[in-house]
C-alpha positions as CSV (number, residue, x, y, z in Angstrom):
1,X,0.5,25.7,22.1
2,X,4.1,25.9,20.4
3,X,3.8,21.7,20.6
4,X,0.0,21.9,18.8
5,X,1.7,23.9,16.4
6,X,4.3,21.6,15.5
7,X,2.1,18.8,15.2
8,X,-0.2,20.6,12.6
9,X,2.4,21.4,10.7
10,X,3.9,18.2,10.5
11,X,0.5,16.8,9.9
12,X,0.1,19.0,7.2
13,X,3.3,18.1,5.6
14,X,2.4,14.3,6.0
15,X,-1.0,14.8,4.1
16,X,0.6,17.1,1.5
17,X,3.5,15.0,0.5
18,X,0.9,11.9,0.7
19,X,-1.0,13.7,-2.0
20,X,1.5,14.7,-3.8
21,X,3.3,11.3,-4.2
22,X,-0.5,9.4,-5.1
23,X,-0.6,12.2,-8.2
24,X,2.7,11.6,-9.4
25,X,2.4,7.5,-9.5
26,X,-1.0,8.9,-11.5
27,X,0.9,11.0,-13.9
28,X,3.7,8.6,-14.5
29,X,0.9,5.5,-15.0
30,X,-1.0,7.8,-17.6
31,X,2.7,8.3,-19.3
32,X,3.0,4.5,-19.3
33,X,-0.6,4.1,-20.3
34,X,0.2,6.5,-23.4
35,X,3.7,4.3,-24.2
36,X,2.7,1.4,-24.2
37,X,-0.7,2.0,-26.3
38,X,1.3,3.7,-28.6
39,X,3.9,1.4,-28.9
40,X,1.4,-2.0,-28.9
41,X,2.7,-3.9,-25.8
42,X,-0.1,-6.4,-25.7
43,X,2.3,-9.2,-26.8
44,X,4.6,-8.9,-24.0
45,X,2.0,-9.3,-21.7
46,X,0.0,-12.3,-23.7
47,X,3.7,-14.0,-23.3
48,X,4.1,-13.1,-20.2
49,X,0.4,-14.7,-19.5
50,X,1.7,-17.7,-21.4
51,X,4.7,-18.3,-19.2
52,X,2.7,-18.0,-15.8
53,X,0.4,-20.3,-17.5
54,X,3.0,-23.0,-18.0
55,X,4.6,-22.3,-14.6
56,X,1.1,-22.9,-12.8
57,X,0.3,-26.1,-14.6
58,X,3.8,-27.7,-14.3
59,X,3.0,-26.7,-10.1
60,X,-0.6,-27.9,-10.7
61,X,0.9,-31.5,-12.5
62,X,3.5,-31.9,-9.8
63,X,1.1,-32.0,-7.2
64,X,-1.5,-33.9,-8.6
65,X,1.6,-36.1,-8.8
66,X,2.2,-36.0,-5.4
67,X,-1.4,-36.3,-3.8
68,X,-1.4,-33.4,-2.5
69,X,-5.0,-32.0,-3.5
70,X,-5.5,-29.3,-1.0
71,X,-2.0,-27.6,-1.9
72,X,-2.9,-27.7,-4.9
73,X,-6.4,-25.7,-4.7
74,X,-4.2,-23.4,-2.3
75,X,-2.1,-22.3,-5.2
76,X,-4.5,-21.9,-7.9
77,X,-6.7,-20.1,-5.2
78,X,-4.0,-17.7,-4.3
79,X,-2.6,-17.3,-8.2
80,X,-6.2,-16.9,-9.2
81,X,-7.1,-13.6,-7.1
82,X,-4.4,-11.9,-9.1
83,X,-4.2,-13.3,-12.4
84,X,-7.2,-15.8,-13.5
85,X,-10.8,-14.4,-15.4
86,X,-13.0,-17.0,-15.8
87,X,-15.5,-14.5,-17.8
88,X,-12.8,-14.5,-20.9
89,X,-14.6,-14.3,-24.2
90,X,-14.6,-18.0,-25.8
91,X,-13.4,-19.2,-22.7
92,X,-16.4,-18.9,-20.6
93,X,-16.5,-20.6,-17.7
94,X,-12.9,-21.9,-17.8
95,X,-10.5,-20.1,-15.8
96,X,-7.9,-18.5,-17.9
97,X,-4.6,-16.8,-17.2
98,X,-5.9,-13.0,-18.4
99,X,-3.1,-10.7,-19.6
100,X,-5.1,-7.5,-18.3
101,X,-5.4,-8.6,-14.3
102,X,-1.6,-9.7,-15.0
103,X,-1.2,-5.9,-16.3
104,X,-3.3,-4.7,-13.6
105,X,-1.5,-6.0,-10.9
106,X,2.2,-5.9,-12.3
107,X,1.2,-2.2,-12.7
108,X,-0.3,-1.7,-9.3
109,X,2.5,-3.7,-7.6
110,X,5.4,-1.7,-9.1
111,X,3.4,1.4,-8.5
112,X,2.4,0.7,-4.7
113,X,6.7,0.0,-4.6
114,X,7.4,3.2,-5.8
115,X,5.1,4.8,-4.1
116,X,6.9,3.7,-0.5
117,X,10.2,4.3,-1.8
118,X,9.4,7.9,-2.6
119,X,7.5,8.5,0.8
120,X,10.3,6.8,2.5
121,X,13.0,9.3,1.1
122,X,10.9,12.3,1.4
123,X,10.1,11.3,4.7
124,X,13.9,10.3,5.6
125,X,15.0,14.1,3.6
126,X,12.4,16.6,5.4
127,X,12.5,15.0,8.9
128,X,8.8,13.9,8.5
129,X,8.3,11.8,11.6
130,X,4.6,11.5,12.9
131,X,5.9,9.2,15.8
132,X,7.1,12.5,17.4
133,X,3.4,13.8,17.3
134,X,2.5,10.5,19.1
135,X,5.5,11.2,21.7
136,X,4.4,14.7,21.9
137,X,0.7,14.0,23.0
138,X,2.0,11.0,25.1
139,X,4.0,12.9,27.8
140,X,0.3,13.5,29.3
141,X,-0.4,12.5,32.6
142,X,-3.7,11.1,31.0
143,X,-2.1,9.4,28.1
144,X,-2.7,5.9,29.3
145,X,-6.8,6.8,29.6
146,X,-6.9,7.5,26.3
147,X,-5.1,4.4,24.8
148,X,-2.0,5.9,24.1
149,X,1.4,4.4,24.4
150,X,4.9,5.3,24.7
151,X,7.0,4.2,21.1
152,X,10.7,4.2,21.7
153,X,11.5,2.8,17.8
154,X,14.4,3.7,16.6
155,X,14.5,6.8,14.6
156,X,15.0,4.9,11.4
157,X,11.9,3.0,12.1
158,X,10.1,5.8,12.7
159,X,11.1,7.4,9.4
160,X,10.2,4.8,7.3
161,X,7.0,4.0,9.0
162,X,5.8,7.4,8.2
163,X,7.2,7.0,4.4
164,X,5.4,3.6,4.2
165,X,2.2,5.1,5.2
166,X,2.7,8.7,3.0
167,X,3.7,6.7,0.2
168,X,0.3,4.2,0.3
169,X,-1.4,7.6,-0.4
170,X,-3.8,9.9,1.3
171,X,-6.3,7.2,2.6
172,X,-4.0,5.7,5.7
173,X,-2.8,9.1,6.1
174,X,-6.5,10.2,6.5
175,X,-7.0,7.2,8.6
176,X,-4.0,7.8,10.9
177,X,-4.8,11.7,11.2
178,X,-8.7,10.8,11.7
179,X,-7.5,8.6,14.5
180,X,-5.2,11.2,16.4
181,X,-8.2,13.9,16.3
182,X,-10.6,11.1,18.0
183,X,-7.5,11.0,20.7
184,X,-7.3,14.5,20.7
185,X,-11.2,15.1,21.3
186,X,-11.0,12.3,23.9
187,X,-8.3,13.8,26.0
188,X,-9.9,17.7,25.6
189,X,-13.6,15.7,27.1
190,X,-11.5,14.2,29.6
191,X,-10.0,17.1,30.6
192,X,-12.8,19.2,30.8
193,X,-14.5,16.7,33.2
């Protein structure tokens, strides 16, 4: 029982941290929001469109020089997901480098960073380690039924695999804890039987 209550509480401690991370990225992107509205920074990003736009079309020229057509759609395909809207007003139909996906995703990307880094260190400070729950529940006899392995990472690995995963937010951490009950269920049925 002492090991089940271990396991909640560091399960707990995952989700809570998890949640807590996800609302401070939110906070600190509503702060950035407010700055940069109130301080007009659509110019730095139009340049900053601009410059990926010359980038791409000196790739785009240098392989058209080369011959190399299906490179070529490769890049603009790939570049495209992030930073092309082809639904720009007096542009329709053209693809166009939009400086709002290129905000979007600069945004997002540095976010998402931060986010790790921060679950990584609170993971790494409190002693967060959810691979200890898996190494808890794996020392059953009928471990191997149910799917479970052994993990013999080292503890750094483990630390900043759980800080990874708390500091992507509340959704993998629901995913990861939705997946341990199932295990949990399983090996209860299976021990009833």
């Amino acid at each position: 029982m002492e090991n089940a209550d271990t396991a909640l509480v560091m399960l707990t401690a995952a989700i809570f941290f998890a949640l807590v991370i996800e609302r401070v990225l939110e906070i600190a992107k509503s702060i950035y929001d407010y700055i940069e509205a109130r301080n007009d920074f659509s110019d730095f990003w139009d340049r900053r469109a601009i410059s990926i736009r010359d980038r791409l079309q000196n790739r785009l020229d240098r392989f058209k020089q080369a011959g190399e057509k299906t490179l070529q759609k490769m890049v603009f395909t790939h570049l495209a997901s992030r930073y092309v809207n082809e639904n720009h007003p007096g542009y329709e139909g053209a693809p166009v480098i939009s400086a709002n996906k290129l905000r979007a995703f600069t945004v997002k990307s540095v976010s998402k960073s931060f986010g790790v880094l921060l679950g990584i260190s609170v993971a790494a400070c409190l002693g967060i380690n959810v691979f200890s729950l898996i190494a808890q529940w794996t020392e059953s006899p009928d471990a191997l039924k149910l799917g479970l392995f052994r993990v013999d990472l080292p503890n750094w690995v483990e630390y900043a695999t759980t800080g990874i995963v708390m500091g992507l937010g509340s959704g993998p951490m629901h995913k990861f804890i939705t997946a341990l009950e199932r295990a949990r269920k399983n090996r209860q049925s299976t021990d009833a039987t």
